[in-house]
CHARMM-style PDB file with segment names, atoms N, HN, CA, C and O in Angstrom:
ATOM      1  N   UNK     1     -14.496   3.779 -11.386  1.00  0.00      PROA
ATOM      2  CA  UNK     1     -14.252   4.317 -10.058  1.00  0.00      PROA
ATOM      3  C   UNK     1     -12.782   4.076  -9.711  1.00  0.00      PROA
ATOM      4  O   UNK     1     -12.170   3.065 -10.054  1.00  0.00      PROA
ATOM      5  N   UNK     2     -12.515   4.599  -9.346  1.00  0.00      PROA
ATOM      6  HN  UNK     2     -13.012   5.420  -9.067  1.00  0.00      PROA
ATOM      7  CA  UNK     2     -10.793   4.833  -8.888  1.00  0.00      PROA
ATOM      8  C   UNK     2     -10.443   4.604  -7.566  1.00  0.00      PROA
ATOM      9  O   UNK     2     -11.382   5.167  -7.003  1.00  0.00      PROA
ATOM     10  N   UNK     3      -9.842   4.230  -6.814  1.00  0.00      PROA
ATOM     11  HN  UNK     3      -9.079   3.773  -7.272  1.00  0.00      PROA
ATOM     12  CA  UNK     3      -9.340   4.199  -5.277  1.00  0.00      PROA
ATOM     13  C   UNK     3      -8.071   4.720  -5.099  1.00  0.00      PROA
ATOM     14  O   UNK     3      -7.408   5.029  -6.089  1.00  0.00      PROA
ATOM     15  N   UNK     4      -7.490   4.912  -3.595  1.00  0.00      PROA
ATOM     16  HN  UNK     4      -8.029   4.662  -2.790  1.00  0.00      PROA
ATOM     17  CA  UNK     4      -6.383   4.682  -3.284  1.00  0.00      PROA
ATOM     18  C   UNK     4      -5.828   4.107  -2.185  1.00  0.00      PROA
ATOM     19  O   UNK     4      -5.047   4.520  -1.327  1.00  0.00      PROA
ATOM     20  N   UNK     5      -6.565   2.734  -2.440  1.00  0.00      PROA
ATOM     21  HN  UNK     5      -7.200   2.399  -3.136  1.00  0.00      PROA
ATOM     22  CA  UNK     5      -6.139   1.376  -1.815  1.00  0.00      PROA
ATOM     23  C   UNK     5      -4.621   1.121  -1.629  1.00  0.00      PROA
ATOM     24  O   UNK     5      -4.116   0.947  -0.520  1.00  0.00      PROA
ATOM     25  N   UNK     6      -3.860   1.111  -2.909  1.00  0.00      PROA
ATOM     26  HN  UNK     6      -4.269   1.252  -3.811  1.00  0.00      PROA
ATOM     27  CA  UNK     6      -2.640   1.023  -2.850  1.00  0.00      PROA
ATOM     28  C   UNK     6      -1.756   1.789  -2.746  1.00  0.00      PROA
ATOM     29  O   UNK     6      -0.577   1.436  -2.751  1.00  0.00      PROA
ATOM     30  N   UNK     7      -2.197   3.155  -2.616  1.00  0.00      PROA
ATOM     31  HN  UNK     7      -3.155   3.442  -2.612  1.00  0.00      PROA
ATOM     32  CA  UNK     7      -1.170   4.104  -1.843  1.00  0.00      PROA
ATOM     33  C   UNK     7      -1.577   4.212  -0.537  1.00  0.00      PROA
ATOM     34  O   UNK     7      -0.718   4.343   0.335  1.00  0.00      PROA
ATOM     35  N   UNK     8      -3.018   4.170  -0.188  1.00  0.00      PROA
ATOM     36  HN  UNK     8      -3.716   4.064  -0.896  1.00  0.00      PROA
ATOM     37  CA  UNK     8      -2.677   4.272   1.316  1.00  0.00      PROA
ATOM     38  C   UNK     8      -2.348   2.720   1.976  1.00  0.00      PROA
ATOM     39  O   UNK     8      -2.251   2.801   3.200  1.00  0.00      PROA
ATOM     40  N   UNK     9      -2.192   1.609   1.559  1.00  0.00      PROA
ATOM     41  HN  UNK     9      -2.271   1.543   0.564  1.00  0.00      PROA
ATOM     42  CA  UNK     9      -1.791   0.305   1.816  1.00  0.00      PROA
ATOM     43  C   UNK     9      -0.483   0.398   2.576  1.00  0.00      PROA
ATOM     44  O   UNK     9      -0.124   0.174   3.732  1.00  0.00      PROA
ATOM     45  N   UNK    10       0.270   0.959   1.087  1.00  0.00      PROA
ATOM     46  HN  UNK    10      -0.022   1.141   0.148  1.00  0.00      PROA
ATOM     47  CA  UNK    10       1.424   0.712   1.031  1.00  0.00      PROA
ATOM     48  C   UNK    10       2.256   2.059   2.445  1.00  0.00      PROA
ATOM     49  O   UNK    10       3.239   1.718   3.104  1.00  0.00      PROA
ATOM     50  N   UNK    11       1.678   3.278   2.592  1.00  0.00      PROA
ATOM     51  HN  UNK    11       0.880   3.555   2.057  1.00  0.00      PROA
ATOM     52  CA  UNK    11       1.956   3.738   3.401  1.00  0.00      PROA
ATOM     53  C   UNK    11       1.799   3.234   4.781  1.00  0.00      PROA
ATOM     54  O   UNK    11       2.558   3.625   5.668  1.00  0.00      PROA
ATOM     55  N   UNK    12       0.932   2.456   4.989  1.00  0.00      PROA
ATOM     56  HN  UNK    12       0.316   2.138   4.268  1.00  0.00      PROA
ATOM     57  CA  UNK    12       1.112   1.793   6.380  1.00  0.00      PROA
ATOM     58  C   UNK    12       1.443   0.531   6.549  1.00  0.00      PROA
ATOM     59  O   UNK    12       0.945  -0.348   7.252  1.00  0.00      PROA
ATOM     60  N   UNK    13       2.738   0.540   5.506  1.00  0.00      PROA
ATOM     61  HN  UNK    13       3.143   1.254   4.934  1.00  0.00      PROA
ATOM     62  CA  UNK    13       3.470  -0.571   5.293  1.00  0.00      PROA
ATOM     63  C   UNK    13       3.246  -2.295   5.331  1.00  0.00      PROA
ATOM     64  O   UNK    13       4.007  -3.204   5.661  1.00  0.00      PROA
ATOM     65  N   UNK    14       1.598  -2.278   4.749  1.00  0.00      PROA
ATOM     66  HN  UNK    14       0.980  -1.540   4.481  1.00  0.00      PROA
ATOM     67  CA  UNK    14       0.979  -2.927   4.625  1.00  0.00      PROA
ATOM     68  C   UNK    14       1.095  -4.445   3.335  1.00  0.00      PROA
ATOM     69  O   UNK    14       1.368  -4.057   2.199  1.00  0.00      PROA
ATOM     70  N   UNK    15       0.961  -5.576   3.441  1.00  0.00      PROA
ATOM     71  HN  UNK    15       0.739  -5.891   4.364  1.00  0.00      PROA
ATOM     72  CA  UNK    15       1.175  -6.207   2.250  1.00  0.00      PROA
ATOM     73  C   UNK    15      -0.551  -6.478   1.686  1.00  0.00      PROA
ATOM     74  O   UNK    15      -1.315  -6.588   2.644  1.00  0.00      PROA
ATOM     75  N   UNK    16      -1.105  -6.573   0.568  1.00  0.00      PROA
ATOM     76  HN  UNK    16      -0.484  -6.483  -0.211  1.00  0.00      PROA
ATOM     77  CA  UNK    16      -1.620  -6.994   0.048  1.00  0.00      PROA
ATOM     78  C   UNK    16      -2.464  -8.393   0.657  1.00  0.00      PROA
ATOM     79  O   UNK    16      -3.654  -8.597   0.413  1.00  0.00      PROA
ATOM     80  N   UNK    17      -1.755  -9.137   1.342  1.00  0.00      PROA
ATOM     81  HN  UNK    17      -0.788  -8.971   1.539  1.00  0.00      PROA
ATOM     82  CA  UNK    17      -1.749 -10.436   1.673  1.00  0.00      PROA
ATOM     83  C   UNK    17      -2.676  -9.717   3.313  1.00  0.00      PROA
ATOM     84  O   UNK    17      -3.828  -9.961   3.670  1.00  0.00      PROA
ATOM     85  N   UNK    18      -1.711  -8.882   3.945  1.00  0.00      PROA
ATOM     86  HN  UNK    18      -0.775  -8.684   3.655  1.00  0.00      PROA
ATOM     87  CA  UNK    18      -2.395  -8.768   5.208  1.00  0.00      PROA
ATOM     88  C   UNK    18      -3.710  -7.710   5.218  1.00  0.00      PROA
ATOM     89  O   UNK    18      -4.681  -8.023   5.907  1.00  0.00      PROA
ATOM     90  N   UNK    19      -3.726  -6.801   4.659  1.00  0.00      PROA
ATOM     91  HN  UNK    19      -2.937  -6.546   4.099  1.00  0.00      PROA
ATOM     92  CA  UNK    19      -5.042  -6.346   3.747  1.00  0.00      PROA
ATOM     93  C   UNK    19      -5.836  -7.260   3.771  1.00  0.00      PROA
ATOM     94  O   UNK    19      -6.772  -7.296   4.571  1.00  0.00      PROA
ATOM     95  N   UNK    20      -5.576  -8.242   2.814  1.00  0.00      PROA
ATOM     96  HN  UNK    20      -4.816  -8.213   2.165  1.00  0.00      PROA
ATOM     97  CA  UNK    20      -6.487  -9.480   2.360  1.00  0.00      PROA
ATOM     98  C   UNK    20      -7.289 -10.028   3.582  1.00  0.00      PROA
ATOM     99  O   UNK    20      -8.444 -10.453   3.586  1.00  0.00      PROA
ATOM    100  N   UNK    21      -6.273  -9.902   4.775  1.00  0.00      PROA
ATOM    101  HN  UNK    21      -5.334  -9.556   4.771  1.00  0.00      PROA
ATOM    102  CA  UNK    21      -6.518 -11.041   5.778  1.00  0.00      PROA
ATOM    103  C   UNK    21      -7.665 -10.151   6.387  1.00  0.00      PROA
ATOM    104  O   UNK    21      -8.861 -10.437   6.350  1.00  0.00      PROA
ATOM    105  N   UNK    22      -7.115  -9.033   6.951  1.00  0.00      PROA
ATOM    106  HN  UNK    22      -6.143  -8.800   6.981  1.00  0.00      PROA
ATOM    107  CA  UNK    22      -8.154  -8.146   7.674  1.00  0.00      PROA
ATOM    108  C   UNK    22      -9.468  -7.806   7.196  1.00  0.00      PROA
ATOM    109  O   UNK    22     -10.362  -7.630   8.024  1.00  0.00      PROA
ATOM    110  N   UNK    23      -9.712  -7.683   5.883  1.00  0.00      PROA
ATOM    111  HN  UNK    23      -8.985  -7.826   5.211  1.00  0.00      PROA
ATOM    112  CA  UNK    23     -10.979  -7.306   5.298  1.00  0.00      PROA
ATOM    113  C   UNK    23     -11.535  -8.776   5.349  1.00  0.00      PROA
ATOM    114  O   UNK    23     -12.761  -8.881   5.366  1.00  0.00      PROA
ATOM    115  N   UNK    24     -11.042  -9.523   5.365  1.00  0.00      PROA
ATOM    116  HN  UNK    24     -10.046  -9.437   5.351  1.00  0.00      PROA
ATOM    117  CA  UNK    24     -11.492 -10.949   5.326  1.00  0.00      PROA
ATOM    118  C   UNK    24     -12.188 -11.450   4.000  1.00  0.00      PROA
ATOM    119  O   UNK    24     -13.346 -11.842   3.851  1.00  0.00      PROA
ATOM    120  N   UNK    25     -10.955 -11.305   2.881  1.00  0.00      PROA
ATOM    121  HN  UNK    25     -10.015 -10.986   3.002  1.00  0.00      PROA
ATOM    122  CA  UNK    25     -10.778 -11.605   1.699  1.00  0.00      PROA
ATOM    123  C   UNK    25      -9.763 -12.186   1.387  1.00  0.00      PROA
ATOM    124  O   UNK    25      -8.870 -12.392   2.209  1.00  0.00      PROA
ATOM    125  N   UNK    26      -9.671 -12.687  -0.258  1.00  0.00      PROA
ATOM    126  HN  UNK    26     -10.396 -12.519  -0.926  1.00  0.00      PROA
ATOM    127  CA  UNK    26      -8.552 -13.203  -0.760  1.00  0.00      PROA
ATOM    128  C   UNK    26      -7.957 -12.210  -1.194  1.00  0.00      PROA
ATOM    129  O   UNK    26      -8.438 -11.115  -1.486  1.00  0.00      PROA
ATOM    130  N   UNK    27      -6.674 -12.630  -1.264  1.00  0.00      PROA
ATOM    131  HN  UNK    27      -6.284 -13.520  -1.027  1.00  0.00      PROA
ATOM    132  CA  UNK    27      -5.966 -11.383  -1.816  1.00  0.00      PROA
ATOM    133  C   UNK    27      -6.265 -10.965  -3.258  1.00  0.00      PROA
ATOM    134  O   UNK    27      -6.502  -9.792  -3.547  1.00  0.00      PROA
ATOM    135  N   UNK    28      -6.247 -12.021  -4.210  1.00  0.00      PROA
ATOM    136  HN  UNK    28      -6.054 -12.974  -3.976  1.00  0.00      PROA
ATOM    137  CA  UNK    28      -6.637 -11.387  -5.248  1.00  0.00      PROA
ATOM    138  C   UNK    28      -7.941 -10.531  -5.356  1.00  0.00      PROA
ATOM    139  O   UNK    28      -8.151  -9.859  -6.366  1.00  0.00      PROA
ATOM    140  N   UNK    29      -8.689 -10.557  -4.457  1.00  0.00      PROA
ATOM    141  HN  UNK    29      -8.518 -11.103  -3.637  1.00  0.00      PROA
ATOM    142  CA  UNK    29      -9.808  -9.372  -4.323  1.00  0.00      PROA
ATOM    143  C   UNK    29      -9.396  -7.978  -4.031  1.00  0.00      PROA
ATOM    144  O   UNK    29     -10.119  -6.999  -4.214  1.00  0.00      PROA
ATOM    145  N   UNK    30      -8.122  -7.950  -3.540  1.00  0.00      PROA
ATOM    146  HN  UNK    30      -7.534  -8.745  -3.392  1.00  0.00      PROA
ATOM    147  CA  UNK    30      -7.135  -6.764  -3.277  1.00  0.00      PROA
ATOM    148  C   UNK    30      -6.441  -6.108  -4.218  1.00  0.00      PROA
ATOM    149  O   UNK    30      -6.087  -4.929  -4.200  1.00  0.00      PROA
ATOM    150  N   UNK    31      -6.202  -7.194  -5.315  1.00  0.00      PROA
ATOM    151  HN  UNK    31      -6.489  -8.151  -5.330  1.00  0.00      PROA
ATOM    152  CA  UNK    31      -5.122  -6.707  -6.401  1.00  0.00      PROA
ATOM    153  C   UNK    31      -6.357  -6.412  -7.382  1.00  0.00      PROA
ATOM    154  O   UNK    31      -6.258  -5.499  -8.201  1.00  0.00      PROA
ATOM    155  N   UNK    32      -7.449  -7.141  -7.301  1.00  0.00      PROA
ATOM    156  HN  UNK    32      -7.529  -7.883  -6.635  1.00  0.00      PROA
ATOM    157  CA  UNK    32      -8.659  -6.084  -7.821  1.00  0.00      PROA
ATOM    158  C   UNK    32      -9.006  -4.886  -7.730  1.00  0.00      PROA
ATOM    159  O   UNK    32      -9.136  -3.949  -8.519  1.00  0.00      PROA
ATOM    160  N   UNK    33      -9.109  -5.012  -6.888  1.00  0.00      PROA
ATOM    161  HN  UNK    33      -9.003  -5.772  -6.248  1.00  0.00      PROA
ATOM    162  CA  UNK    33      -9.717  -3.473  -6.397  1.00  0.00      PROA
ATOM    163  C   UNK    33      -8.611  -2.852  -6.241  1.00  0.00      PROA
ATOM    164  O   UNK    33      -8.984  -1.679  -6.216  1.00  0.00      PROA
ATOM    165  N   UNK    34      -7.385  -2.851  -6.105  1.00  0.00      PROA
ATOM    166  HN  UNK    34      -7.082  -3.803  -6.125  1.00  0.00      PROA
ATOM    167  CA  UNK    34      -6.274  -1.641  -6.394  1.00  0.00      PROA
ATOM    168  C   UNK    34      -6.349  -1.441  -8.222  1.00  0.00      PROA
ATOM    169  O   UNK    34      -6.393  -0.398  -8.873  1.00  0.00      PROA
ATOM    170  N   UNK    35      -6.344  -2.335  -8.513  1.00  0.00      PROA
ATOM    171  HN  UNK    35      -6.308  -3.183  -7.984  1.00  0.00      PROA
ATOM    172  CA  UNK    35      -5.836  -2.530 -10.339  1.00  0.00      PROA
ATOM    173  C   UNK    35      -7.585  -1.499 -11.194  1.00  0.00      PROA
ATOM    174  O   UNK    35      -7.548  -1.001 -12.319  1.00  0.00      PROA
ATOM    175  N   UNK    36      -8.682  -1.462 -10.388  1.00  0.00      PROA
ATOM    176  HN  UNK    36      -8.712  -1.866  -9.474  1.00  0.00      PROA
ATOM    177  CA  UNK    36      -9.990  -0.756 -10.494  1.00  0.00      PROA
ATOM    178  C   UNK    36     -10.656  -1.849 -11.520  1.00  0.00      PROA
ATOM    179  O   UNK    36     -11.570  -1.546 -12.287  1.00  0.00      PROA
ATOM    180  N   UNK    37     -10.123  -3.061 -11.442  1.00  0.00      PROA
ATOM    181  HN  UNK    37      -9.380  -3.307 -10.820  1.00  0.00      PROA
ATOM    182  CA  UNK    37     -11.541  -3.828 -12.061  1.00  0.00      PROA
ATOM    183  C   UNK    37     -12.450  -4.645 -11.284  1.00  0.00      PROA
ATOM    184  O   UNK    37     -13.010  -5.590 -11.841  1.00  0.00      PROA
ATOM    185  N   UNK    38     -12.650  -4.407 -10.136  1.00  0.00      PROA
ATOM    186  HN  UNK    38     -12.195  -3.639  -9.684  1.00  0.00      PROA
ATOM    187  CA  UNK    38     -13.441  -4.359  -9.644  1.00  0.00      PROA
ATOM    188  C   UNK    38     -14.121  -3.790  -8.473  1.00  0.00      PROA
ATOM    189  O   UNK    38     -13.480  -3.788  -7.422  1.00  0.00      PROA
ATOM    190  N   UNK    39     -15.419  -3.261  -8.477  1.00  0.00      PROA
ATOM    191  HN  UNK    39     -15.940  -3.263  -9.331  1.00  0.00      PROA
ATOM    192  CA  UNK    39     -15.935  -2.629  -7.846  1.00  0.00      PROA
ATOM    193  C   UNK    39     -16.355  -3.484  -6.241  1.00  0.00      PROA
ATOM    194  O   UNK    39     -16.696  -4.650  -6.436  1.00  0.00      PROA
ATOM    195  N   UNK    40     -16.361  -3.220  -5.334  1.00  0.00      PROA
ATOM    196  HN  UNK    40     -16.084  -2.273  -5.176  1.00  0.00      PROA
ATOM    197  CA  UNK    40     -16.792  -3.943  -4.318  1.00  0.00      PROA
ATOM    198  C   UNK    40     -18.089  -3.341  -3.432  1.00  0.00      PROA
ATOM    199  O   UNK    40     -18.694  -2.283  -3.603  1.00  0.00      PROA
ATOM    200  N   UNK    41     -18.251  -4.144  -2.661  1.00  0.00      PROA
ATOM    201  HN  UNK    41     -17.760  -5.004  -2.522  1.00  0.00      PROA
ATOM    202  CA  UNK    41     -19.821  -4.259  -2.088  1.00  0.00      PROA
ATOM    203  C   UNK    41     -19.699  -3.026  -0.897  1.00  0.00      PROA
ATOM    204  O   UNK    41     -18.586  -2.839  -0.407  1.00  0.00      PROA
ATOM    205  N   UNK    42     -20.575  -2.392  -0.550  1.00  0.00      PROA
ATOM    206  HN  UNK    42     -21.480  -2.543  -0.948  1.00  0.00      PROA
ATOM    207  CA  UNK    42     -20.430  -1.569   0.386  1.00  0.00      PROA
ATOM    208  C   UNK    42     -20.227  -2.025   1.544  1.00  0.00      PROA
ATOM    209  O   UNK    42     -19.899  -1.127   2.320  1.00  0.00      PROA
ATOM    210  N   UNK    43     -20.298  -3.425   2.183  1.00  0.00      PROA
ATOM    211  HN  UNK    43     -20.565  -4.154   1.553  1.00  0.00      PROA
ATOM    212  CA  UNK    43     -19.619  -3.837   3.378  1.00  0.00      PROA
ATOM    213  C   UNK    43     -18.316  -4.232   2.850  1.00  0.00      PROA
ATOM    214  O   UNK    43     -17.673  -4.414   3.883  1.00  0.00      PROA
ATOM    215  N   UNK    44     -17.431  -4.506   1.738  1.00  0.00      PROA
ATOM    216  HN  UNK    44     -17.953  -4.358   0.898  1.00  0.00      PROA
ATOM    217  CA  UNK    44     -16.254  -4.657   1.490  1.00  0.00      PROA
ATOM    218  C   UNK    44     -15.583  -3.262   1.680  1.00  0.00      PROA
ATOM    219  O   UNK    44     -14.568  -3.012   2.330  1.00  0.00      PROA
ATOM    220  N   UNK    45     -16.396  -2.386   0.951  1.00  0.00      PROA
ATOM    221  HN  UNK    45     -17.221  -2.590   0.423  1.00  0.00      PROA
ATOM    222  CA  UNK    45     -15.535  -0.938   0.689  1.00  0.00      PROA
ATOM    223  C   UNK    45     -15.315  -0.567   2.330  1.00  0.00      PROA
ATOM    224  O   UNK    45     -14.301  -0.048   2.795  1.00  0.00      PROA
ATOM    225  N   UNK    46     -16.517  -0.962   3.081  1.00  0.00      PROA
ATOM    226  HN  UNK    46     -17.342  -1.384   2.703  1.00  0.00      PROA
ATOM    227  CA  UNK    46     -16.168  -0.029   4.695  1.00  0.00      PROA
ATOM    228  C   UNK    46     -15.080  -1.328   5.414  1.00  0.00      PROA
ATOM    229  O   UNK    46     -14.332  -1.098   6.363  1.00  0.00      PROA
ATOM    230  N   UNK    47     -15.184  -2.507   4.817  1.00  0.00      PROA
ATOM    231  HN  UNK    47     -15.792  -2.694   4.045  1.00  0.00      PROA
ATOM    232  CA  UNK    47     -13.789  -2.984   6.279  1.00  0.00      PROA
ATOM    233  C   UNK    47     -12.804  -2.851   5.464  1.00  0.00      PROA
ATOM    234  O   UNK    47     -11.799  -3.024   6.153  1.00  0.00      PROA
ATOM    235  N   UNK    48     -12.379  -2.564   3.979  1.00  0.00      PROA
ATOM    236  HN  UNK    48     -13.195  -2.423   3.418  1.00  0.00      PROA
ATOM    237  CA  UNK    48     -11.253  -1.919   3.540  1.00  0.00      PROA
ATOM    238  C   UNK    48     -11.007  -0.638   4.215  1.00  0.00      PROA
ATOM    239  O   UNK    48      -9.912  -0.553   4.772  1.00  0.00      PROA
ATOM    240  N   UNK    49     -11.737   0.309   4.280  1.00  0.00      PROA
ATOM    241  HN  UNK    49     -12.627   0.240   3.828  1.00  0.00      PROA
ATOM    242  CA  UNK    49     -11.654   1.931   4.455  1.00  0.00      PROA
ATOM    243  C   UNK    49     -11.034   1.688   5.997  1.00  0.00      PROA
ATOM    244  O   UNK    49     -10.075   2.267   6.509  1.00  0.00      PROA
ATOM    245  N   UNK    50     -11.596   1.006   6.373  1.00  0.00      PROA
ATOM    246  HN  UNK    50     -12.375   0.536   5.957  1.00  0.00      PROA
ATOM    247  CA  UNK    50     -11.716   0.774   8.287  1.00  0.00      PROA
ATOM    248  C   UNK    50     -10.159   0.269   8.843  1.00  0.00      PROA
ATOM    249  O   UNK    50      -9.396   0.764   9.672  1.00  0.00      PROA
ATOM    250  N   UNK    51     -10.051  -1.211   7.803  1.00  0.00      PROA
ATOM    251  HN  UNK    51     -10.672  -1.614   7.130  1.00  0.00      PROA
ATOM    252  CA  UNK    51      -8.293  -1.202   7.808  1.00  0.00      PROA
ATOM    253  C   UNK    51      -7.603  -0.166   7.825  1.00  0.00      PROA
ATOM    254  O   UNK    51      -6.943   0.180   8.805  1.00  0.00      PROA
ATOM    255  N   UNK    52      -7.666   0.452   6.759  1.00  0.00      PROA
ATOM    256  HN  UNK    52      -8.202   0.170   5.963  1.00  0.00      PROA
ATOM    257  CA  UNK    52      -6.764   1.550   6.136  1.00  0.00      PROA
ATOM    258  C   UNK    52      -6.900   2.422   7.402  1.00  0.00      PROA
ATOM    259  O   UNK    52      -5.890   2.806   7.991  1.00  0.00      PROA
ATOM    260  N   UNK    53      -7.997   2.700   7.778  1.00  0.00      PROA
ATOM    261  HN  UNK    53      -8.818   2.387   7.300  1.00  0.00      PROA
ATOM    262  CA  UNK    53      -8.371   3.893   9.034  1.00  0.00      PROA
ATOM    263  C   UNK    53      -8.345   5.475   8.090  1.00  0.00      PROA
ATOM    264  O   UNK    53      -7.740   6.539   8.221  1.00  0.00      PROA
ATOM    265  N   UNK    54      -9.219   4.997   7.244  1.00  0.00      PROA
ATOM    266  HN  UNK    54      -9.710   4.132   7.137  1.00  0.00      PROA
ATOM    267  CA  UNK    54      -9.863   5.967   6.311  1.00  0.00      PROA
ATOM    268  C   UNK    54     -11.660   5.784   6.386  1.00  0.00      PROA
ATOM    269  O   UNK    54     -12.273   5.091   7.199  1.00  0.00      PROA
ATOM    270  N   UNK    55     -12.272   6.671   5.225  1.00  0.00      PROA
ATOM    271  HN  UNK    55     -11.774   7.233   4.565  1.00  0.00      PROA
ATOM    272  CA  UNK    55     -13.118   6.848   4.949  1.00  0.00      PROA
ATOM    273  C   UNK    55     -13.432   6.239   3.747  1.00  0.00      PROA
ATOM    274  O   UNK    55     -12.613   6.279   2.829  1.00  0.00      PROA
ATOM    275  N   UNK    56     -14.891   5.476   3.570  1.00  0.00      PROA
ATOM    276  HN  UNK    56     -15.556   5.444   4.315  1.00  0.00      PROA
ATOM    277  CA  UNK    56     -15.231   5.039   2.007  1.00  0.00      PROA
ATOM    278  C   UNK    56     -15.427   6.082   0.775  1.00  0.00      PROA
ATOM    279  O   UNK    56     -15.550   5.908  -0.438  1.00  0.00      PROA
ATOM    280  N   UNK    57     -15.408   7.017   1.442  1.00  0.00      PROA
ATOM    281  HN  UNK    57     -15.308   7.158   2.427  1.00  0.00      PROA
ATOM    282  CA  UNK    57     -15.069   8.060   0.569  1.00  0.00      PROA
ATOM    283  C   UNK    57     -14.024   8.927   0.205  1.00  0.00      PROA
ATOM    284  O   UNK    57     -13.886   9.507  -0.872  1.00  0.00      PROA
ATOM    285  N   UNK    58     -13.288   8.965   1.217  1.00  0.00      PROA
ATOM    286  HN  UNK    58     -13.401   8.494   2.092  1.00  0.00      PROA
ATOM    287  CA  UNK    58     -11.671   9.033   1.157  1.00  0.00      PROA
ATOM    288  C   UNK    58     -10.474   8.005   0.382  1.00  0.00      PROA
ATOM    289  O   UNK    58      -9.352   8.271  -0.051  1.00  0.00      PROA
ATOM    290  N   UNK    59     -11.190   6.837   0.421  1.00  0.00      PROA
ATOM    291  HN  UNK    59     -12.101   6.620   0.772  1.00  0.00      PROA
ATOM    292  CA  UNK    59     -10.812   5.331  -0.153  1.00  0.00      PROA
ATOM    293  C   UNK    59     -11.195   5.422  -1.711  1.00  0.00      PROA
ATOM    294  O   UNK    59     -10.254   5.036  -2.405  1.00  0.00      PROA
ATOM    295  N   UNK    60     -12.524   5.900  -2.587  1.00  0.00      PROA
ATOM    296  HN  UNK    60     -13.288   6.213  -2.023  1.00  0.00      PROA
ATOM    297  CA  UNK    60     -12.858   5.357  -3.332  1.00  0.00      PROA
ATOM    298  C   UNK    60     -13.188   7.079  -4.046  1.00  0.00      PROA
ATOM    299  O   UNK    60     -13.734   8.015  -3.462  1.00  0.00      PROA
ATOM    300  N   UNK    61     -12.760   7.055  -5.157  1.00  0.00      PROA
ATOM    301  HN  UNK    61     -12.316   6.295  -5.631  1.00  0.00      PROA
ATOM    302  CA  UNK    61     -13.116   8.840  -5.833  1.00  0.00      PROA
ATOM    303  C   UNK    61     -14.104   7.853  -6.942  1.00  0.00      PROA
ATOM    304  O   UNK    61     -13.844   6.858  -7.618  1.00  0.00      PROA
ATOM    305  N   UNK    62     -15.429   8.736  -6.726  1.00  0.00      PROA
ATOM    306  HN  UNK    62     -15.640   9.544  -6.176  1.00  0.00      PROA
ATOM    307  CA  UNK    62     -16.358   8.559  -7.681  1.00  0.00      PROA
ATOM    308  C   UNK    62     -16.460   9.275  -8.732  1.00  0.00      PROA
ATOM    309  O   UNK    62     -16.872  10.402  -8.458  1.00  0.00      PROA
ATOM    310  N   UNK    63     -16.225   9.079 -10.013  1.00  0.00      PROA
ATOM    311  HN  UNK    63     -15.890   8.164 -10.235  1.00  0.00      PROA
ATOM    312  CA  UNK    63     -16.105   9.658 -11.108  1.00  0.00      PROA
ATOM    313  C   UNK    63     -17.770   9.725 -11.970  1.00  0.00      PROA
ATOM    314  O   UNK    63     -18.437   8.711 -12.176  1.00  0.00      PROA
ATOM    315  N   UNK    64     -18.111  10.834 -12.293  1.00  0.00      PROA
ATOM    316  HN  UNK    64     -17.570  11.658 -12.126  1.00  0.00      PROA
ATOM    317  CA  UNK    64     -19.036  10.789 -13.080  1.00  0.00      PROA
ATOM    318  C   UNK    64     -19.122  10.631 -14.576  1.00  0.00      PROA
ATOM    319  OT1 UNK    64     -20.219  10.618 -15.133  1.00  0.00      PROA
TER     320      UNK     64
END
């Protein structure tokens, strides 16, 4: 599964670190899930999406 965590992050001039803070994670759970090894929980994927002020489906392209 693919995201674009770190382009839309980085467009709202966001660090990794404050990401981290808002989803109420560590950051390295951030550099996960940008890097796609790991998949996250559907209450992770929506307060990521929710930061961002996106969609979990706008956030995350599901590949078949």
């Amino acid at each position: 599964m693919r995201n674009r965590i770190r382009e839309l992050r980085t467009q709202r001039k966001m660090t990794q670190e404050q990401l981290a803070q808002a989803a109420k994670v560590r950051r390295e759970t951030i550099v996960f899930l940008e890097q796609g090894k790991y998949n996250p929980s559907l209450l992770l994927a929506h307060r990521v999406a929710r930061t961002l002020g996106t969609t979990v489906d706008e956030l995350f392209l599901f590949e078949g």
